[in-house]
Backbone as CSV, one residue per row, in Angstrom:
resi,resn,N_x,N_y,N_z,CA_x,CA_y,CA_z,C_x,C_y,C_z
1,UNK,152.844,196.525,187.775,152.404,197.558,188.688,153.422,197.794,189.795
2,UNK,154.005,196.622,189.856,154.687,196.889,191.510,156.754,197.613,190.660
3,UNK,156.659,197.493,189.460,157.651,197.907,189.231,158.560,199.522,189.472
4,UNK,157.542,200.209,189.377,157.168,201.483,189.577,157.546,201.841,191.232
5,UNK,156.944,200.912,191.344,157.284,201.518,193.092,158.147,200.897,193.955
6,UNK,158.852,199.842,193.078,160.247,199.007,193.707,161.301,199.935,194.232
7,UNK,161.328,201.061,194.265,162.403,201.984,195.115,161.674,202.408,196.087
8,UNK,160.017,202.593,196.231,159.384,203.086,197.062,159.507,201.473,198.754
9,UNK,158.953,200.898,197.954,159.392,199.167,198.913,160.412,198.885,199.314
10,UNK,161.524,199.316,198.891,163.137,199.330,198.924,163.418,200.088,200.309
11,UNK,163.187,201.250,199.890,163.034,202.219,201.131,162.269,201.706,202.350
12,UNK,160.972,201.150,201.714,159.997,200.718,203.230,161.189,199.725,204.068
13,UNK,160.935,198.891,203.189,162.370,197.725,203.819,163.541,198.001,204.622
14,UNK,163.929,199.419,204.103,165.263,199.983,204.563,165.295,200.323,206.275
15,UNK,163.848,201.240,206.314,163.462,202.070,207.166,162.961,201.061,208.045
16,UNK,162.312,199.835,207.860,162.090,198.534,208.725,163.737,197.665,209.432
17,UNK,164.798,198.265,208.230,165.468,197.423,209.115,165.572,196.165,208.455
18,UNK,165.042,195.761,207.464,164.761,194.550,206.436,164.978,194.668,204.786
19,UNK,164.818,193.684,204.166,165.176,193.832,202.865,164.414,192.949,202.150
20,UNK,163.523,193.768,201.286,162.600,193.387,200.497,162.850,191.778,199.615
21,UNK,161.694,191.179,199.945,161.652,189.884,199.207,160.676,190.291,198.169
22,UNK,161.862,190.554,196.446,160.915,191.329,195.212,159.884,190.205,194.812
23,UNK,160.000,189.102,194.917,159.611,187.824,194.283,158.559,187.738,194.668
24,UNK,157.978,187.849,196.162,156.710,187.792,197.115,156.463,189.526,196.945
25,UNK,157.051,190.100,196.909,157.087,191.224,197.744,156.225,191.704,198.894
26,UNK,157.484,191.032,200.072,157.298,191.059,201.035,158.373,191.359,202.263
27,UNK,158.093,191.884,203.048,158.800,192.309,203.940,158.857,192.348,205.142
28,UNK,159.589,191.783,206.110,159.775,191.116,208.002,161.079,191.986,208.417
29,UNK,160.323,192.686,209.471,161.310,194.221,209.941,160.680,194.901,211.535
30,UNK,161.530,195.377,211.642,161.283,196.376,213.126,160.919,197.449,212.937
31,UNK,159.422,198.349,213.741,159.155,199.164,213.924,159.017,199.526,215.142
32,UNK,159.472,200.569,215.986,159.613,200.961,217.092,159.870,200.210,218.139
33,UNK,160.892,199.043,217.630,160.944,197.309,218.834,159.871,196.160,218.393
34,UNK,159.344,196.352,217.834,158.086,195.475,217.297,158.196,195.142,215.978
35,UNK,157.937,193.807,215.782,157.792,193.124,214.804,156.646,193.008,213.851
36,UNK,157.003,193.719,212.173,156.171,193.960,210.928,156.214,193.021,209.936
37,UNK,155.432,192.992,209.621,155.370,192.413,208.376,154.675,193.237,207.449
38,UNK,154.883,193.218,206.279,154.113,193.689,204.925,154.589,192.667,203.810
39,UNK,153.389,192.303,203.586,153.293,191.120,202.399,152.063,191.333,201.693
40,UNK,152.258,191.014,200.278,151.215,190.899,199.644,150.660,189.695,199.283
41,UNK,149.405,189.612,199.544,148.660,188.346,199.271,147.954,187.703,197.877
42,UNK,148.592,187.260,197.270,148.093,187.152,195.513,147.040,185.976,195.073
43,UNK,146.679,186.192,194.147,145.315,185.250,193.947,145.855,184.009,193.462
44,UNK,145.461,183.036,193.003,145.618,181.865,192.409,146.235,182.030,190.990
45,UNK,145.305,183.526,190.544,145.952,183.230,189.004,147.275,184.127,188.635
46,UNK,148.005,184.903,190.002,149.013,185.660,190.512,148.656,186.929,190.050
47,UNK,147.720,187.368,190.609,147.094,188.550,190.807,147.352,189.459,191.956
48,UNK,147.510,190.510,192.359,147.400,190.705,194.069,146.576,191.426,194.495
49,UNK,145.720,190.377,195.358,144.456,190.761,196.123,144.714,191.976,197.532
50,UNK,145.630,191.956,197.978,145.686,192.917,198.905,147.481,192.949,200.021
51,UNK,147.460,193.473,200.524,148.628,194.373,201.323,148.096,193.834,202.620
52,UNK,149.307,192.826,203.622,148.549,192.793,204.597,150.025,193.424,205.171
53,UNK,149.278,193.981,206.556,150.382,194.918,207.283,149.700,194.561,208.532
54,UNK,151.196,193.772,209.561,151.019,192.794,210.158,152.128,193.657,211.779
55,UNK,151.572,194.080,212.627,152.245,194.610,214.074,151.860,193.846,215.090
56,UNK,153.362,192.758,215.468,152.881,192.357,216.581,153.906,193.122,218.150
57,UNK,152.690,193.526,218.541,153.627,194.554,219.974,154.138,193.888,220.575
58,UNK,155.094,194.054,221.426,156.597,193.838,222.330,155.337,193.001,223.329
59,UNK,154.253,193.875,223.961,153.540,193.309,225.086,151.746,192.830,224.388
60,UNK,151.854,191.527,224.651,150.381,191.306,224.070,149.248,192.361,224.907
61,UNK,148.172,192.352,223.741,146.947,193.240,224.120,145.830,192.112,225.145
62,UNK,145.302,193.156,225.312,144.180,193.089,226.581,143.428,191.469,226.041
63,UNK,143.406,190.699,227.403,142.460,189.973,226.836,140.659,190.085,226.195
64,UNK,140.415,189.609,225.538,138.779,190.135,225.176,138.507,191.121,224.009
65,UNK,139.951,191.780,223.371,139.847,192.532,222.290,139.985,191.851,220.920
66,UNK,139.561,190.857,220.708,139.877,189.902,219.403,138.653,189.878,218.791
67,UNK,138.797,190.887,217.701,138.163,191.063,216.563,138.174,191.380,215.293
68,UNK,137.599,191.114,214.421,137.924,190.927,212.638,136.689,192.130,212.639
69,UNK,137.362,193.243,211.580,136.403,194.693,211.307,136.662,194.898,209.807
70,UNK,135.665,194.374,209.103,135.885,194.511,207.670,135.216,196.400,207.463
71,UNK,135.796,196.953,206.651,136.154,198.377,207.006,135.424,198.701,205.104
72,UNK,134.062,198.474,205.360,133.251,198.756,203.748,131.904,199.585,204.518
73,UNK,132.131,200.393,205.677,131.553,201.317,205.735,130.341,201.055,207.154
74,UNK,130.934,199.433,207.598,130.349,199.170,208.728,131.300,199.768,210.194
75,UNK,130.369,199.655,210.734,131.085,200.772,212.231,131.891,199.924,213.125
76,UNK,132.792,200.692,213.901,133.371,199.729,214.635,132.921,199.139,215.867
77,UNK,133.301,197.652,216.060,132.419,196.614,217.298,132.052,197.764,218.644
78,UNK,131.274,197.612,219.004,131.270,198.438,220.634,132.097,197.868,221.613
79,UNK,132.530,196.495,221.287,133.164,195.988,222.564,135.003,196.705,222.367
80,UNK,135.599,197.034,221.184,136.440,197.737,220.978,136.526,199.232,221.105
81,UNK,135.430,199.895,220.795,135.029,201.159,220.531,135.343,201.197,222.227
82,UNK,134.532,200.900,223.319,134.515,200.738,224.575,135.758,201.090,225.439
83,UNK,136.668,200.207,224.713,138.084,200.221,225.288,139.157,201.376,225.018
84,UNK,138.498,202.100,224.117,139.768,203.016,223.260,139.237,204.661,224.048
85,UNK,140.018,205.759,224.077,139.611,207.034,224.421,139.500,207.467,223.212
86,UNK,138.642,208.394,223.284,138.329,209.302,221.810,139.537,209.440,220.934
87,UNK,140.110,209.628,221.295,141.258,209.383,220.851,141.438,208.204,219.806
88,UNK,141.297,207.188,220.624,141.442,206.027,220.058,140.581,205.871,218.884
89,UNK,139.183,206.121,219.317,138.101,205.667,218.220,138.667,206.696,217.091
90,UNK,139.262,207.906,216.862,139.660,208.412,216.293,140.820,208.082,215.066
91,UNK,141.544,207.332,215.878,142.303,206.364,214.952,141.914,205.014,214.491
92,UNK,141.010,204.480,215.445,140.339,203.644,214.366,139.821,203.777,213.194
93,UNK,138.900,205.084,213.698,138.170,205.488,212.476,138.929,205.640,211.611
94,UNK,140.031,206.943,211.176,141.229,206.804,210.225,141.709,205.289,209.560
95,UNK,142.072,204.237,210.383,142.493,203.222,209.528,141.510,202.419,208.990
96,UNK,140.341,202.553,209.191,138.921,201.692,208.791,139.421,202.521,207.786
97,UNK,139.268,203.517,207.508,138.736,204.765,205.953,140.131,204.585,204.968
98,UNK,140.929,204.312,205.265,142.612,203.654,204.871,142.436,202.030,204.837
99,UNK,141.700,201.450,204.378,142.143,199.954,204.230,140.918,199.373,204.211
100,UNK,140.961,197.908,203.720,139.901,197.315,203.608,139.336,196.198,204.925
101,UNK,140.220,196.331,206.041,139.636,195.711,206.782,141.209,195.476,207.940
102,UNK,140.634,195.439,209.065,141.210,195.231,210.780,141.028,193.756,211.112
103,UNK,142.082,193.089,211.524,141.876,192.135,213.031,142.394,192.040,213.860
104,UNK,142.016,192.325,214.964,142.770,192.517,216.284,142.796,191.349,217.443
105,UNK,144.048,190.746,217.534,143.846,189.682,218.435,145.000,190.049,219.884
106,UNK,144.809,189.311,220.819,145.898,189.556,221.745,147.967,189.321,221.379
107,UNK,147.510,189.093,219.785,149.423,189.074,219.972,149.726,189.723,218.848
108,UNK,148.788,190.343,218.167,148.870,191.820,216.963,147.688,192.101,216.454
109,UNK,148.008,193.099,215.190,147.057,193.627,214.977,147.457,193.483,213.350
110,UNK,146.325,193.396,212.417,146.795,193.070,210.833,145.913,193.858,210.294
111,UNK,146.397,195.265,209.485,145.535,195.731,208.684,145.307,195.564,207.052
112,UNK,144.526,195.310,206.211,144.626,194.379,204.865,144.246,196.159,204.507
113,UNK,145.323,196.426,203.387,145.427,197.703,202.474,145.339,196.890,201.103
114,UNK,144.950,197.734,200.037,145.050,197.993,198.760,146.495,196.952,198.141
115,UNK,146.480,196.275,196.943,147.758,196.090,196.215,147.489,196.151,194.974
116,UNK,147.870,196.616,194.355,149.630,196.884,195.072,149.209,198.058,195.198
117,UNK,150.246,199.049,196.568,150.098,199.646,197.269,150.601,200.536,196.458
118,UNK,150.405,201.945,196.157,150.464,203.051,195.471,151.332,203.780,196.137
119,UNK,151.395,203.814,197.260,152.690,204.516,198.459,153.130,204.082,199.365
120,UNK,154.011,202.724,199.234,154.844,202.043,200.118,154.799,202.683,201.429
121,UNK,155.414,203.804,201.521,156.020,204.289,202.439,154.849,204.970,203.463
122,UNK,153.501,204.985,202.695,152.498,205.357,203.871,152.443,204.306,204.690
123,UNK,152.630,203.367,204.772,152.473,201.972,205.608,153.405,202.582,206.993
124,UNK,154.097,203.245,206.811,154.685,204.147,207.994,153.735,205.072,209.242
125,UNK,153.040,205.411,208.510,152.090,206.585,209.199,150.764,205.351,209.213
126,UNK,150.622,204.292,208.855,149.553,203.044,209.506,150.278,202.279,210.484
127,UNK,151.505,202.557,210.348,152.226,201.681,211.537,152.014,202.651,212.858
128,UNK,152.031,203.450,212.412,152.151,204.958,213.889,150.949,204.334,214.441
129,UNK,149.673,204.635,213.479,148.833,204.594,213.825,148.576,202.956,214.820
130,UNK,148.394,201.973,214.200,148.408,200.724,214.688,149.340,200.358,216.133
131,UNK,149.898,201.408,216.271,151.280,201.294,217.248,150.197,202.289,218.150
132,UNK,149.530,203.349,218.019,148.746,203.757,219.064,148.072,203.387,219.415
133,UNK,147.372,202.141,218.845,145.754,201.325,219.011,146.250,200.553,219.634
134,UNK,147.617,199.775,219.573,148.017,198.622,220.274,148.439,199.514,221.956
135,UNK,148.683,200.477,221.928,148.931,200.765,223.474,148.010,201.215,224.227
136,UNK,146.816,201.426,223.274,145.783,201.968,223.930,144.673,200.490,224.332
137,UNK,145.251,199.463,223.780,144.658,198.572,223.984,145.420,197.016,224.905
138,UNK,146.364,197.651,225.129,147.755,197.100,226.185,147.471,197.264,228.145
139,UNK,147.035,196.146,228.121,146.364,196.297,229.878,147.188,197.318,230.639
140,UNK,146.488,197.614,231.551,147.437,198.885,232.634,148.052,198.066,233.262
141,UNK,149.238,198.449,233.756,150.320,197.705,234.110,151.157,198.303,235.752
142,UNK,150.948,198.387,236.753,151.648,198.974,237.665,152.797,198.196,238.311
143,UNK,153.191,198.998,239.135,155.211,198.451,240.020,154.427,197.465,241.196
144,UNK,153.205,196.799,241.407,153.031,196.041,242.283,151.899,195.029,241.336
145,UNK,152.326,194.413,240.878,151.529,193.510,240.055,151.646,192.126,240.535
């Protein structure tokens, strides 16, 4: 399965800044200053159970936002929902409906997608996304702190 899309991963890798490990296929790279990961997680009998896509931001998130959101059609926590502007819940909502599940702790954020992944290169436009949730969830910060 993953043969097919070994130029598509190639590219992800490229565009990270990194270079695909075909063996795991997996990948440790920079997105916008911040540190990614995309790895796939395989079963015992070397199967692959899922795509984890792993952003940890430059500045850790808010304390009190650490939560696991399995994304099978249950809603998101209120204590997160709370913190985000419409906006935000907006992109949550989007990556709940894109993946099988969120956890958000104060030093990243890991979204578990599909594997093998059918379009490498959307993991780009979940990074955008994940890269807006993490700033929207990044304490306010002023010049007299």
């Amino acid at each position: 399965a993953f043969v097919h899309g070994l130029a598509s991963w190639r590219e992800l890798a490229g565009r990270l800044g990194a270079e695909l490990q075909t063996g795991a296929m997996r990948v440790h790279g920079r997105y916008r200053g911040q540190d990614v990961r995309v790895r796939t997680r395989w079963s015992a009998a070397g199967c692959p159970e899922h795509t984890l896509l792993t952003l940890r931001p430059a500045v850790a998130l808010a304390e009190g936002v650490s939560v696991v959101l399995r994304c099978d059609g249950d809603a998101e926590p209120s204590a997160l929902r709370e913190r985000l502007p419409d906006a935000g819940r907006a992109v949550l909502e989007r990556l709940c409906a894109r993946s099988q599940g969120l956890k958000v702790g104060t030093s990243q954020l890991a979204l578990e997608l599909e594997a093998p992944l059918r379009e490498p290169l959307a993991v780009l436009e979940r990074l955008d996304e994940l890269t807006r949730l993490a700033r929207w969830l990044t304490p306010s910060q002023g010049p007299y702190r």
